[in-house]
C-alpha positions in Angstrom: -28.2 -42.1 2.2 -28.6 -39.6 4.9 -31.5 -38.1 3.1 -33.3 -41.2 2.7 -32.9 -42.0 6.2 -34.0 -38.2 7.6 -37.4 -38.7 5.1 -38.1 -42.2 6.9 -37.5 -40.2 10.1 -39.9 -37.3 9.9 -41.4 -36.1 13.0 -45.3 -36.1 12.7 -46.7 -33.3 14.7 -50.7 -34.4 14.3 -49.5 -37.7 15.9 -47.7 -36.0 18.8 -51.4 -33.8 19.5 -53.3 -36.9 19.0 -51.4 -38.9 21.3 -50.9 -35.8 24.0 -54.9 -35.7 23.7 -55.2 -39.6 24.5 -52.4 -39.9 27.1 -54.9 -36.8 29.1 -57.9 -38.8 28.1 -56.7 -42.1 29.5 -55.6 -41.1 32.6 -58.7 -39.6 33.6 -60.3 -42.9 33.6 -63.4 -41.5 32.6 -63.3 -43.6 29.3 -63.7 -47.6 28.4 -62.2 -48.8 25.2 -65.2 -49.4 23.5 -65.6 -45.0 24.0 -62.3 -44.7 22.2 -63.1 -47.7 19.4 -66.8 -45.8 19.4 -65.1 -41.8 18.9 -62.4 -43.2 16.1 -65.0 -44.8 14.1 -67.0 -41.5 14.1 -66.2 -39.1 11.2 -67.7 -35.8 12.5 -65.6 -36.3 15.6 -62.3 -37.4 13.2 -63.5 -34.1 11.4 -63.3 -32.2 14.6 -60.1 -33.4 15.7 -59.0 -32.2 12.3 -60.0 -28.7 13.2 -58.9 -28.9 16.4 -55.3 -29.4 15.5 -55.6 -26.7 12.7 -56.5 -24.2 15.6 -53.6 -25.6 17.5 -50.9 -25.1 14.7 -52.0 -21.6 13.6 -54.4 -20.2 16.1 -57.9 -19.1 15.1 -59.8 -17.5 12.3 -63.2 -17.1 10.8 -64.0 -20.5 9.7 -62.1 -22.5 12.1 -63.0 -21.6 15.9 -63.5 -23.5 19.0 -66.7 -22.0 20.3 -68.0 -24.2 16.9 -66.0 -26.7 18.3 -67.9 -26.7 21.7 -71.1 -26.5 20.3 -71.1 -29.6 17.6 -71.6 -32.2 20.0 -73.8 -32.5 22.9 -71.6 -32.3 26.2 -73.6 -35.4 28.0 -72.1 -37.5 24.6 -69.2 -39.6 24.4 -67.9 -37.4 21.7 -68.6 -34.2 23.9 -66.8 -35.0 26.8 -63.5 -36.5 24.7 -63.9 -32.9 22.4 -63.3 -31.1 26.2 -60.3 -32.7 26.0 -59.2 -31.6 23.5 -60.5 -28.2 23.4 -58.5 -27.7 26.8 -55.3 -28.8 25.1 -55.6 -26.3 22.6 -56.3 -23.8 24.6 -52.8 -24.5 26.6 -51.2 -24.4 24.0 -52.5 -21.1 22.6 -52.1 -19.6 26.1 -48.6 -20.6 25.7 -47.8 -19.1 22.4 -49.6 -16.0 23.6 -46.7 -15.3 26.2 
């Protein structure tokens, strides 16, 4: 039983970035709902989020780097000012690893 009940239980990490990402975004009141119902119908942004959280589990590398982050969307955009977001997040926390 107690192994059905840990597997129910499991701790999702993506969720817990995500959510860190959106608590920032919302209380910078620089967004209206329709920005987030706008940037979570988008794909390439979902795409880049994707990346984004694959740079913040295991750091950097060739294919996956947040300068290409920061230059896939236009930073007057929606999407480019919720990707700063995120890109700053990331940064943290590979600041933080790095000490």
């Amino acid at each position: 039983m107690q192994k059905i009940k840990d597997k129910r239980y499991k701790t999702n990490y993506e969720d817990q970035f995500l959510e860190l990402v959106n608590n920032k975004m919302r209380s910078s009141n620089q967004f209206l709902i329709e920005d987030f119902r706008r940037i979570q119908m988008n794909a390439k942004f979902q795409e880049s989020l994707k990346m984004a959280y694959y740079i913040y589990q295991n750091g950097e590398n060739d294919v996956f780097t947040l300068s290409k982050l920061e230059k896939k969307f236009d930073s007057k955009s929606i999407e480019g000012r919720a990707m700063t977001f995120v890109i700053t997040e990331v940064k943290e926390k590979l600041a933080n690893k790095s000490e």
